[in-house]
py3Dmol code that shows the C-alpha trace and the ligand (Angstrom):
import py3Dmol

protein = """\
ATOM      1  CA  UNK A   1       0.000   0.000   0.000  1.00  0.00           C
ATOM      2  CA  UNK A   2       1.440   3.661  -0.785  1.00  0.00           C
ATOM      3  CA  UNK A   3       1.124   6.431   1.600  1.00  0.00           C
ATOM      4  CA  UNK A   4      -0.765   9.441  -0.009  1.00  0.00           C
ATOM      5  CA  UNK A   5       0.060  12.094   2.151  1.00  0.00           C
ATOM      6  CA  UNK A   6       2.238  14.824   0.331  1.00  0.00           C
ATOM      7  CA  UNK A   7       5.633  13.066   0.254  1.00  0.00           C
ATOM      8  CA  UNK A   8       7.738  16.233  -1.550  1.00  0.00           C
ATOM      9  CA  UNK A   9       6.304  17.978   1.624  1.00  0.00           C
ATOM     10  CA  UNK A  10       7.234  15.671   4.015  1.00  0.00           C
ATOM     11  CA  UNK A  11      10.728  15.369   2.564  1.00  0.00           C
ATOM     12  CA  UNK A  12      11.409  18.677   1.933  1.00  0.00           C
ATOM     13  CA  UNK A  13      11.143  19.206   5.568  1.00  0.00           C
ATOM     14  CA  UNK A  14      14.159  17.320   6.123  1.00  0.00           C
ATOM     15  CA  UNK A  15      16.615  18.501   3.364  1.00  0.00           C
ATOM     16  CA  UNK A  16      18.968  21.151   3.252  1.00  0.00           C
ATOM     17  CA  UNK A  17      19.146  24.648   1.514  1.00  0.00           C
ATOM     18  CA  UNK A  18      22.683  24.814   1.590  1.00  0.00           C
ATOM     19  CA  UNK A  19      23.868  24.831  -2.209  1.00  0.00           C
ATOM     20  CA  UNK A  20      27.601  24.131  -1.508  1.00  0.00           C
ATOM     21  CA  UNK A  21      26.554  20.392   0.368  1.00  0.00           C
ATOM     22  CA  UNK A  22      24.168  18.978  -3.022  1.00  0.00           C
ATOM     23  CA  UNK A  23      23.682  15.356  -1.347  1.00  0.00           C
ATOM     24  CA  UNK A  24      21.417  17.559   1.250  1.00  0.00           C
ATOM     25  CA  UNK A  25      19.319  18.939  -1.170  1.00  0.00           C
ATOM     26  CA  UNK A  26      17.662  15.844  -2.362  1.00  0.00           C
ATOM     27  CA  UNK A  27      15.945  12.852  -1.266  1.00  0.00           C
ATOM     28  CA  UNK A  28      18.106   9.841  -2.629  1.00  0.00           C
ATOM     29  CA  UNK A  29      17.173   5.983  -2.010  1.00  0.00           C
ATOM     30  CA  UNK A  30      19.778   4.056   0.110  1.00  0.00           C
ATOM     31  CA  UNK A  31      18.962   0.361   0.412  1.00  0.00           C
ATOM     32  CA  UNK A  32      15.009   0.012  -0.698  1.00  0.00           C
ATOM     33  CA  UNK A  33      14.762   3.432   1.777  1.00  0.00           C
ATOM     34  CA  UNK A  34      13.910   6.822   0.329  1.00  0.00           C
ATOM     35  CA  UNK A  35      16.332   9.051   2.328  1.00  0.00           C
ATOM     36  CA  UNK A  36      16.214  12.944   3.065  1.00  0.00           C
ATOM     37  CA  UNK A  37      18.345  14.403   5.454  1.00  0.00           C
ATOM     38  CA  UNK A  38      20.384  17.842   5.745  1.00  0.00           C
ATOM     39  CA  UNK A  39      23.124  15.917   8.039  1.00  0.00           C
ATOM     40  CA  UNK A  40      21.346  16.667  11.449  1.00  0.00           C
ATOM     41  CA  UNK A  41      18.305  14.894  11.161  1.00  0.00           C
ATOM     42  CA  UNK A  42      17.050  12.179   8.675  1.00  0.00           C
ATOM     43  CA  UNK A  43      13.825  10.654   7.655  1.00  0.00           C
ATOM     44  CA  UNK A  44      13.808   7.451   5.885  1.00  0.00           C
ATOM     45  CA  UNK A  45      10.619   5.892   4.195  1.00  0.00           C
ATOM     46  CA  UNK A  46      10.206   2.325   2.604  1.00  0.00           C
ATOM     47  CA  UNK A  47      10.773   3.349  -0.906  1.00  0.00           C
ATOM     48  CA  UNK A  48       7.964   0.905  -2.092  1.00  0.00           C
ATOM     49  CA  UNK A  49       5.391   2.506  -0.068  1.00  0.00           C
ATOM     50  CA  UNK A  50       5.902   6.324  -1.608  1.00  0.00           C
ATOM     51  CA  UNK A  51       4.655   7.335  -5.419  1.00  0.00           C
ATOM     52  CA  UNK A  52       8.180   9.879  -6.479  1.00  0.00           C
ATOM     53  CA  UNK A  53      11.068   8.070  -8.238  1.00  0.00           C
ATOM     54  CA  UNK A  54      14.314   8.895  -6.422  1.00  0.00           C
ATOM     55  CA  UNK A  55      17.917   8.776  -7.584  1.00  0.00           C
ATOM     56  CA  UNK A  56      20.196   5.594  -5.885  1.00  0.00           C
ATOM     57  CA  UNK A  57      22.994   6.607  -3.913  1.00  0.00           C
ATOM     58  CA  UNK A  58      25.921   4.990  -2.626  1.00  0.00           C
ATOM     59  CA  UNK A  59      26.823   8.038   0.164  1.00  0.00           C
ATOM     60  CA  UNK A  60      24.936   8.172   3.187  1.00  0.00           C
ATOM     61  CA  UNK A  61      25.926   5.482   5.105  1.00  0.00           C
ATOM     62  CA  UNK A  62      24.129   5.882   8.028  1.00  0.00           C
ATOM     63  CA  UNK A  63      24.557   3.516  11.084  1.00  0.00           C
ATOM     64  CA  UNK A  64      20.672   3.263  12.577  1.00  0.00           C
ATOM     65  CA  UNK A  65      20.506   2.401  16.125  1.00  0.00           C
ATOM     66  CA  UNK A  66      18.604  -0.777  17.177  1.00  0.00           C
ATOM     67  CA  UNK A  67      15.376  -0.559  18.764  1.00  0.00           C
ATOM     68  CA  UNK A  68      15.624  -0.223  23.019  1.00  0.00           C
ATOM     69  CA  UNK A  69      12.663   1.815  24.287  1.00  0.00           C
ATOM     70  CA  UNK A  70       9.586   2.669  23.198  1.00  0.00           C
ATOM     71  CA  UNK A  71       7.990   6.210  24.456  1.00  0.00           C
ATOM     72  CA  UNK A  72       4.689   7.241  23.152  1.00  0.00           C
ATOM     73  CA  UNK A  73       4.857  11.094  22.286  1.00  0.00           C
ATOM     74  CA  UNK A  74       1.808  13.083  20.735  1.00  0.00           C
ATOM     75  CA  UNK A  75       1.016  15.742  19.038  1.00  0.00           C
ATOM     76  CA  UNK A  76       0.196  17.672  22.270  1.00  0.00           C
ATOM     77  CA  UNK A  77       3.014  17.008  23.954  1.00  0.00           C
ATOM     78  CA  UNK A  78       5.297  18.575  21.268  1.00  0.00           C
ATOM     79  CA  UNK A  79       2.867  21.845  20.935  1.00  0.00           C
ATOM     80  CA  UNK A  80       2.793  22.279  24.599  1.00  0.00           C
ATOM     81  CA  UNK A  81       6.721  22.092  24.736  1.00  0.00           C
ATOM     82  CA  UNK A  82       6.550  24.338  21.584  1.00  0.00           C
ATOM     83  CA  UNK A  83       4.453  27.006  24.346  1.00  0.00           C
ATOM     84  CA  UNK A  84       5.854  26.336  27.600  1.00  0.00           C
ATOM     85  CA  UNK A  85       9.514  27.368  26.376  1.00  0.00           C
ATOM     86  CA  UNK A  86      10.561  30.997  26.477  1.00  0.00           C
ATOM     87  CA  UNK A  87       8.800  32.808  23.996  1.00  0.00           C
ATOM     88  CA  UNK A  88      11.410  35.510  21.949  1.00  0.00           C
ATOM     89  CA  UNK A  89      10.392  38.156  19.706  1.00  0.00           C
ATOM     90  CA  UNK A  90      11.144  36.386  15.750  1.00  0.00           C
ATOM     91  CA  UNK A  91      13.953  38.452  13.788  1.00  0.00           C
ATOM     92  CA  UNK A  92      14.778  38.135  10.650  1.00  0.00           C
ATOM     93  CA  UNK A  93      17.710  39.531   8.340  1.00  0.00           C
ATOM     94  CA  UNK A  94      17.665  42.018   5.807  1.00  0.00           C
ATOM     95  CA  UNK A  95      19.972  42.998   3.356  1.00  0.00           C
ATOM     96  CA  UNK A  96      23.573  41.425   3.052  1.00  0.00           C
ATOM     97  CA  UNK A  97      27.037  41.488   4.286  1.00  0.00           C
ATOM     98  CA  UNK A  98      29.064  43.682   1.807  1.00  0.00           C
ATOM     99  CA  UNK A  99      32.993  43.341   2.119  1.00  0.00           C
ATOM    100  CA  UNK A 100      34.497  46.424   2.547  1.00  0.00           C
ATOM    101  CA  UNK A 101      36.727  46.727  -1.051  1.00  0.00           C
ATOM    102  CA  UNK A 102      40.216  48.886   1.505  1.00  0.00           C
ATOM    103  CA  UNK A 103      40.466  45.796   3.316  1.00  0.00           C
ATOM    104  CA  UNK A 104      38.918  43.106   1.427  1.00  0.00           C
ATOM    105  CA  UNK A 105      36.918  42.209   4.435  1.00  0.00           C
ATOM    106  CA  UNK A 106      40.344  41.086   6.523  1.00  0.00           C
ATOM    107  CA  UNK A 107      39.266  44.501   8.977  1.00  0.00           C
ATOM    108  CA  UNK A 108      42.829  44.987   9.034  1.00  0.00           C
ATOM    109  CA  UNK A 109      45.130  47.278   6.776  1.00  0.00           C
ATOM    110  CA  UNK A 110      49.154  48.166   7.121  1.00  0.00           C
ATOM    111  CA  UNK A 111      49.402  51.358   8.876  1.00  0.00           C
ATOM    112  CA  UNK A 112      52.944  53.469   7.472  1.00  0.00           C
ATOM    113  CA  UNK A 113      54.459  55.908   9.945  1.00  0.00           C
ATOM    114  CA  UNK A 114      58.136  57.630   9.338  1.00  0.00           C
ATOM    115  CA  UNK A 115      59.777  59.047  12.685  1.00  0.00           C
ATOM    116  CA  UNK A 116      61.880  62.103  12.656  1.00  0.00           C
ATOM    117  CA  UNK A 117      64.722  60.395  11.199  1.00  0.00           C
ATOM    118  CA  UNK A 118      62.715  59.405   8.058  1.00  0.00           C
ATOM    119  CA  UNK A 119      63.046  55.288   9.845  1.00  0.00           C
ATOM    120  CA  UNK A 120      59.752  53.963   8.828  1.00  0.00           C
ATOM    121  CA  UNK A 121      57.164  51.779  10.599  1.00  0.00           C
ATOM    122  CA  UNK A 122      54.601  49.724   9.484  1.00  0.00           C
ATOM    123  CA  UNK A 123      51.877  47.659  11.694  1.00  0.00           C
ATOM    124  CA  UNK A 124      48.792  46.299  11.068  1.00  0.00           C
ATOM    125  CA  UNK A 125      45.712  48.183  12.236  1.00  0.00           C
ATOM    126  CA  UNK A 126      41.941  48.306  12.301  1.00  0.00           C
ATOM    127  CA  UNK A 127      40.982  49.411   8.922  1.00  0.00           C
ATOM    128  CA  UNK A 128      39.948  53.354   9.181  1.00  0.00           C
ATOM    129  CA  UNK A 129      37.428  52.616   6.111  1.00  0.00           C
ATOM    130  CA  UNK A 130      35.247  50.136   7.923  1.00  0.00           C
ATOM    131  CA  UNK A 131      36.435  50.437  12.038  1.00  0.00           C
ATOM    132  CA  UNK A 132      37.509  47.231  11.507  1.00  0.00           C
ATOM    133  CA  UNK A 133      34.585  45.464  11.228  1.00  0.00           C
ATOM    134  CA  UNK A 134      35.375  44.090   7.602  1.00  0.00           C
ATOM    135  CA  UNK A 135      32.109  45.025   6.236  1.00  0.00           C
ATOM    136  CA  UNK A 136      31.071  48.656   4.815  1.00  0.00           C
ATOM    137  CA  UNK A 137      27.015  47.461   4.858  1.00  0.00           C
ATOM    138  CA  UNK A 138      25.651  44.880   7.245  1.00  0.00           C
ATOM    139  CA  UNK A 139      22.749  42.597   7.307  1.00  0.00           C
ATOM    140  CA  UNK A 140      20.308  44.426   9.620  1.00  0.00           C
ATOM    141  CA  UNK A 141      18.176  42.100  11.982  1.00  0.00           C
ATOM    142  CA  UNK A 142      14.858  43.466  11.667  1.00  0.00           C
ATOM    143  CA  UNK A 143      12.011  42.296  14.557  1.00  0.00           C
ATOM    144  CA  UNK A 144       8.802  41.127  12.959  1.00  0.00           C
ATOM    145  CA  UNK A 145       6.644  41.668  15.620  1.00  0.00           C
ATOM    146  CA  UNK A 146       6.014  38.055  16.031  1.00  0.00           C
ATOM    147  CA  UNK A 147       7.008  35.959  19.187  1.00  0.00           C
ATOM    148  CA  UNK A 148       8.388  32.464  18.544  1.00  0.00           C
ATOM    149  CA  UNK A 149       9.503  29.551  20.956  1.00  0.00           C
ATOM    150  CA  UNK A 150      13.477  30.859  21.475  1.00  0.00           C
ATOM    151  CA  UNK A 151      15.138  28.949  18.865  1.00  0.00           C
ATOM    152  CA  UNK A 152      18.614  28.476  21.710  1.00  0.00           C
ATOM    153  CA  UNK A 153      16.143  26.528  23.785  1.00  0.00           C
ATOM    154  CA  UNK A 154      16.243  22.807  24.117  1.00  0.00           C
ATOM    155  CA  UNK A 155      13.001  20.639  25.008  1.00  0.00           C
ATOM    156  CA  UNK A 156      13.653  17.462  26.996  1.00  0.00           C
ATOM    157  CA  UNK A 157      12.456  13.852  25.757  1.00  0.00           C
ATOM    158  CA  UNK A 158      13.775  10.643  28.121  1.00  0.00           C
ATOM    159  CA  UNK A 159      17.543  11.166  28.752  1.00  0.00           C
ATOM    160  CA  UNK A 160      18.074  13.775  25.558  1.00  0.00           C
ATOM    161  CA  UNK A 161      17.083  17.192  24.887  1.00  0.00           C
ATOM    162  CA  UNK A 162      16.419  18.540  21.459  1.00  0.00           C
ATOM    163  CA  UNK A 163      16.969  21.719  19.408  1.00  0.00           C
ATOM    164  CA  UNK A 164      13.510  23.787  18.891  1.00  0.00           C
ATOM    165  CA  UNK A 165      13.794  23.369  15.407  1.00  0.00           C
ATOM    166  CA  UNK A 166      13.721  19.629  15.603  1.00  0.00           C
ATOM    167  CA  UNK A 167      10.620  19.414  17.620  1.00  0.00           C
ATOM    168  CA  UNK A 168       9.118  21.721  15.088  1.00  0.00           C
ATOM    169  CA  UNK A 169      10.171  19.092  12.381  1.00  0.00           C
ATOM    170  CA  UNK A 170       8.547  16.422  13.963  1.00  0.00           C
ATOM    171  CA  UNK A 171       5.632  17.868  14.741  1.00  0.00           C
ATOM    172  CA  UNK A 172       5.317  18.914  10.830  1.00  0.00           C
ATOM    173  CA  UNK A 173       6.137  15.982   9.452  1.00  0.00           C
ATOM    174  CA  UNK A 174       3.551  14.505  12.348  1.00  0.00           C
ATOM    175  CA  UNK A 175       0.825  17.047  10.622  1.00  0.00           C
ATOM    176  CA  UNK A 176       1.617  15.904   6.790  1.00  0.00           C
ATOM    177  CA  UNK A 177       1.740  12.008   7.729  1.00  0.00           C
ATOM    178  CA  UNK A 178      -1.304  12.269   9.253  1.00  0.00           C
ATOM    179  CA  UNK A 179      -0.801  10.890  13.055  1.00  0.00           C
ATOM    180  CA  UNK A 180      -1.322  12.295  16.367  1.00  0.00           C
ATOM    181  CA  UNK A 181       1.565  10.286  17.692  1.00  0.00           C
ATOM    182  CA  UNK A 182       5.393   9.031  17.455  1.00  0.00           C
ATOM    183  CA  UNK A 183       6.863   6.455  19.332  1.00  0.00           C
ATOM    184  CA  UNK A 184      10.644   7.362  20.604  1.00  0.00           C
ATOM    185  CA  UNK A 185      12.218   4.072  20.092  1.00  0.00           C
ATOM    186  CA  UNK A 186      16.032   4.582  20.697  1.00  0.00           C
ATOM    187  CA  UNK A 187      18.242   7.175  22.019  1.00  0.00           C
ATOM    188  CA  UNK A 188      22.198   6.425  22.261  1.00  0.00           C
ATOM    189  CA  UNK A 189      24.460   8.451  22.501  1.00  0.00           C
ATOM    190  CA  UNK A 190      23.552  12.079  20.928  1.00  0.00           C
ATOM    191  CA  UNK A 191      21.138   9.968  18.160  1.00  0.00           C
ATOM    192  CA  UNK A 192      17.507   9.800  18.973  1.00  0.00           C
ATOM    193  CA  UNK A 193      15.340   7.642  16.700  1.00  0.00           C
ATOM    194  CA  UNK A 194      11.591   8.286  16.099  1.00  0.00           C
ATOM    195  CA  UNK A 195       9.311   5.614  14.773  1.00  0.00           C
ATOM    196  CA  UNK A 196       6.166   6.215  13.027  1.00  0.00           C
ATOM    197  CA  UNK A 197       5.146   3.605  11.441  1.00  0.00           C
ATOM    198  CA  UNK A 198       6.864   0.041  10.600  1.00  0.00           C
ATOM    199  CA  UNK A 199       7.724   2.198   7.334  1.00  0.00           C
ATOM    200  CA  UNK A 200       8.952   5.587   8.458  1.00  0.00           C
ATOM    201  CA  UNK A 201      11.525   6.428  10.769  1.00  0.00           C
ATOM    202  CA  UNK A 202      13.334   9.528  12.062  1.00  0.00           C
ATOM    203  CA  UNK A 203      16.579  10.050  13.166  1.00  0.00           C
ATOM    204  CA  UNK A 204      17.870  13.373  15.060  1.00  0.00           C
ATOM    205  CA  UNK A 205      21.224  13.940  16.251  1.00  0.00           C
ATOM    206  CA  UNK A 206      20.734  16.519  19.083  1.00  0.00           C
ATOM    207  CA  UNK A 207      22.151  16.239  22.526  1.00  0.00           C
ATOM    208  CA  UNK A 208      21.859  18.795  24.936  1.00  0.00           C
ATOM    209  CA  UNK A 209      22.441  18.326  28.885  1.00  0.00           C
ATOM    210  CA  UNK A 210      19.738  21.127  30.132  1.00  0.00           C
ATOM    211  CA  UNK A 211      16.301  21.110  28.662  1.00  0.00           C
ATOM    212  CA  UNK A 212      14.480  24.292  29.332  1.00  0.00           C
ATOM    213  CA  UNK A 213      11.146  22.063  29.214  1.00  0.00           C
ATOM    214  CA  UNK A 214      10.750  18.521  29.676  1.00  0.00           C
ATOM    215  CA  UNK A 215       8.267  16.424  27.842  1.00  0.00           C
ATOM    216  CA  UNK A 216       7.060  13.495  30.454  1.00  0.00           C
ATOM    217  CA  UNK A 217       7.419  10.544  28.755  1.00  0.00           C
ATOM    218  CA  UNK A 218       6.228   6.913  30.094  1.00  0.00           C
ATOM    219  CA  UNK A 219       7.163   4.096  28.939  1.00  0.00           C
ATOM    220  CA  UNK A 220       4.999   1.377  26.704  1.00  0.00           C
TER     221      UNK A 220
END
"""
ligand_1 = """\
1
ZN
Zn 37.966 47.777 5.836
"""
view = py3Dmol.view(width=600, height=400)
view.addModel(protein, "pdb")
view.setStyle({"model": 0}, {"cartoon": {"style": "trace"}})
view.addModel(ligand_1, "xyz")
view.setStyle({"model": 1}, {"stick": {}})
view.zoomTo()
view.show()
């Protein structure tokens, strides 16, 4: 049987933007598996049970942990993590860095100076053109006016705790799939492995040692 939620969605989630790294940019199938991942987390899908065709790849050798718990996490759980974390206002950036063409960007430039006896001196300085900073235009950080979970914080889940940005992941990919829950089914080390299905799985490697909100989990 093939899944019909929206599978470029629910992939797309998971890849990276980052044009200089290409094998994070697109799903690929590894070993019957359709995998996206942008080298922090990774979602892997039975290739038979998704409609796309996907390129073969021989990278991405992943080692997947064995199954050794099994916590039932919800929906709910993840939103209320999402709102019980410090709330910060969102920013965004504006505009780009542009080098500053005296210095090339290095903030530093050889200073000259000739003492009485005409003996001269030269040192490297702060650039005078840019104050250093290597940049004659910066991106501005502009506040939208919108508060967001702080994206520093970490929420807890059994013995790890995991980036904001992850738990947002899992609770989109939650939303596309289709399910109200996801079972936590290994965690060693800094890798935590979700299980949705005996299809799809979801590994994130996140390890912090202070959570700033702690899902309660109990055990199946
Ligand atoms: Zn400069």
């Amino acid at each position: 049987m093939k899944y019909s939620f929206n599978e470029k969605e629910l992939l797309d989630l998971f890849v990276s933007n980052d044009e200089s790294r290409p094998l994070f940019m697109h799903p690929y199938i590894k070993d019957g598996y359709v995998c996206a991942t942008d080298n922090r987390q990774i979602i892997r899908i039975k290739a038979d049970a998704l409609n796309g065709e996907y390129e073969p790849t021989d990278r991405m050798n992943l080692e997947w942990p064995n199954e050794s718990c099994d916590y039932i996490i919800t929906d709910k759980d993840l939103e209320k993590a999402l709102a019980s974390i410090p709330q910060v206002e969102e920013e965004i950036e504006t505009g780009e860095d542009v080098k500053c063409p005296e210095c090339d960007g290095t903030g530093t430039v050889y200073w000259e100076y000739d003492d009485r006896n005409f003996k001269s001196y030269e040192r490297e300085f702060d650039c005078p053109v840019c104050d250093g900073s290597g940049y004659v235009e910066e991106a501005q950080v502009k506040k939208t006016g919108k508060m967001i979970p702080d994206p520093t914080a970490a929420v807890g889940i059994a013995n790890n705790a995991l980036r904001i940005d992850n738990i947002q992941t899992l609770l989109e990919a939650m939303k596309i799939i289709g399910t109200a829950e996801i079972h936590l089914v290994a965690q060693v080390d800094y890798k935590n492995l979700f299980k949705i299905d005996d299809n799809i799985s979801i590994l994130i490697a996140d390890y912090f040692k202070d959570a700033d909100y702690i899902i309660k989990t109990k055990e199946e």
